[in-house]
N, C-alpha and C positions, 0 to 999 in steps of 0.2 A: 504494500500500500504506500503510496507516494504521500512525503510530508508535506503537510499546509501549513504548520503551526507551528511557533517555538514560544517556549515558557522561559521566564527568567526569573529566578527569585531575589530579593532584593539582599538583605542583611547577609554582609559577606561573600556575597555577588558581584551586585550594583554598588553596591555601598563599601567598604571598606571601614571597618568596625574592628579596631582593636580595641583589648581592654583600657580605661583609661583609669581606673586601679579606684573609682569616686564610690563603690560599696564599699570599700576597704575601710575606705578616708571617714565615710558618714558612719559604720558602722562607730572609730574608734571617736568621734566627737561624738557619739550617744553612750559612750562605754560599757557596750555589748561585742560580740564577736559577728563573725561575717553571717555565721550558721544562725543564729539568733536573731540576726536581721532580715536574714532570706524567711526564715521560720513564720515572723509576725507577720509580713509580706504577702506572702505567696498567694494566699485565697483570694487578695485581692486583684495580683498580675496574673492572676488563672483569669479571673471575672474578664480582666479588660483584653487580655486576647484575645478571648470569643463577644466582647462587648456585651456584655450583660449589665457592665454600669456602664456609667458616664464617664467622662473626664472628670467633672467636678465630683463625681463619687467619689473617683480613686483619689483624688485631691483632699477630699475630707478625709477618708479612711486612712489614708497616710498620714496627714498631720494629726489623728486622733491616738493611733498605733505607734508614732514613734516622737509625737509631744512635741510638734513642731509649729511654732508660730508662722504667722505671713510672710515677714520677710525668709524664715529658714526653709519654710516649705517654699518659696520661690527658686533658693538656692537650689533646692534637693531636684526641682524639676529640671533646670537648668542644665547641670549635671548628669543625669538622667538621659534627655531629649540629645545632648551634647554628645553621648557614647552610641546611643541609639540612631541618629544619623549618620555619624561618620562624615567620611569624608565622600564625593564621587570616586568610580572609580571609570574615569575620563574615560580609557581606551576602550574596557570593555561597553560602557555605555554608547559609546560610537558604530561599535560594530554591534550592538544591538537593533538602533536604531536603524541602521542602514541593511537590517535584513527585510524592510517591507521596501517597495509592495508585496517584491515576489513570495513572501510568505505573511498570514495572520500571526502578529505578536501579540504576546501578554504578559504580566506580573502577574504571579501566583505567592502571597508573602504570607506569612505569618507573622501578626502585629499586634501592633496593642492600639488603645483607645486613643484618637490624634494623631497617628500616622500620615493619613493621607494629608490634612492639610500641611502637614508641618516638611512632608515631603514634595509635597505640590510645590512648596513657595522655593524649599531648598533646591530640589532639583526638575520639576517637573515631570515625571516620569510617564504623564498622561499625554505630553506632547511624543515621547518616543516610541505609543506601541496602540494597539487599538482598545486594549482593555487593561485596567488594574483590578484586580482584587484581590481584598484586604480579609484576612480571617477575623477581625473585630467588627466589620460589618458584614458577616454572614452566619456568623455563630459557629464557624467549625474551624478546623485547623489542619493542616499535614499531621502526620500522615495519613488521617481520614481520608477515605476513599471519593466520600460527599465533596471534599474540598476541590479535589484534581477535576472532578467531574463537571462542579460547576464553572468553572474555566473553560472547561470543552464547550460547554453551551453557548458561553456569551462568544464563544471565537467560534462558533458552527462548524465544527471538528468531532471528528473520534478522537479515543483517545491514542490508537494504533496511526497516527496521522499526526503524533505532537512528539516534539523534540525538549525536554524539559533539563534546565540546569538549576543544579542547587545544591551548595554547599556542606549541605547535614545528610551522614549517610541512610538514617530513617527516610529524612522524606525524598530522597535518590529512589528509594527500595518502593515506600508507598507509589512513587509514579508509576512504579515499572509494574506493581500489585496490579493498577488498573489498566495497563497496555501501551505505557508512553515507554519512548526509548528513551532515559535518562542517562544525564552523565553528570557523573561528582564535579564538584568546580575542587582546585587546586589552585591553581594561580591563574592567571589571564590567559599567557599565550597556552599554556595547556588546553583551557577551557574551550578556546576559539579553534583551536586545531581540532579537538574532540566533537566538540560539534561542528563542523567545516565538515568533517569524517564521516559523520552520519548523516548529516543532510546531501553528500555527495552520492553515499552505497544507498540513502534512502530514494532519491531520486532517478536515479540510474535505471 
């Protein structure tokens, strides 16, 4: 079956997200450890993945849980939003963009609540492909199988017809679960020769 479609995912993709060490830092100014601040956390960055709260929830819920006035909880988002963007990652966003027309693209991410605008303004990624979607405006996430699929639908594809990259080797396995030919990201030029490779044998 000849490929229509390629997926990209963003975090550690498109993005380039190293750690920037600010759990660490906030952990030791509240004087708990890292596991103790994931621990109070977590229900609420489960919630805002799949957006079941708001931004302003997890804003209350964080400044409630870890005792943080206005300006601290400003810092904390700051912080936050700062590791969670990253930087672009210039070349491969180039050659992403540059694979339409001749193919349907999309972002398939796993996010949390505020994504999209804060990615819109930073990089735009809706000017580069034909669809985003964001797992905190859908309720589901990778590796769910619901996730990959609703992707297919808005790009009017199978899934045996999608070319999907992405960083995490779960959600690599989940694509290939539902019939896309995925391939791990590693670095850039790997990544572009890897899929160069398979939309080449796929086309052929």
């Amino acid at each position: 079956m000849s490929v229509m479609a390629v997926l990209f995912d963003i975090g550690g993709v498109l993005e380039v997200t190293p750690p920037t060490g600010w759990r660490e830092r906030w952990a030791a100014r509240l004087g708990i450890d890292r596991a103790e601040l994931t621990r109070r956390l977590e229900p609420t960055h489960r919630a805002g993945d799949i957006g079941t709260i708001s931004e302003r929830e997890v804003d209350e819920r964080t400044a409630a849980l870890l005792g943080l006035d206005d300006a601290a909880l400003r810092e904390w988002r700051e912080d936050l939003w700062a590791e969670y963007l990253g930087t672009l990652n210039v070349e491969l966003a180039g050659y992403f963009a540059g694979l339409r027309p001749r193919y349907r693209t999309g972002i398939l991410s796993n996010s949390f609540v505020g994504a999209r605008e804060r990615e819109r303004a930073a990089y735009d990624f809706e000017a580069m492909c034909d669809v985003v979607v964001y797992s905190h405006e859908e309720g589901v996430k990778k590796p769910d199988p619901r996730f990959y699929l609703i992707a297919c639908e808005r790009l009017g594809v199978e899934p045996e017809e999608v070319v999907f990259l992405d960083d995490v080797e779960m959600c690599v396995a989940g694509a290939r679960d539902v019939g896309m030919r995925a391939v791990r990201f590693v670095d850039t030029a790997q990544a572009v020769a890897a899929v160069d490779e398979v939309l080449a044998r796929r086309d052929s």
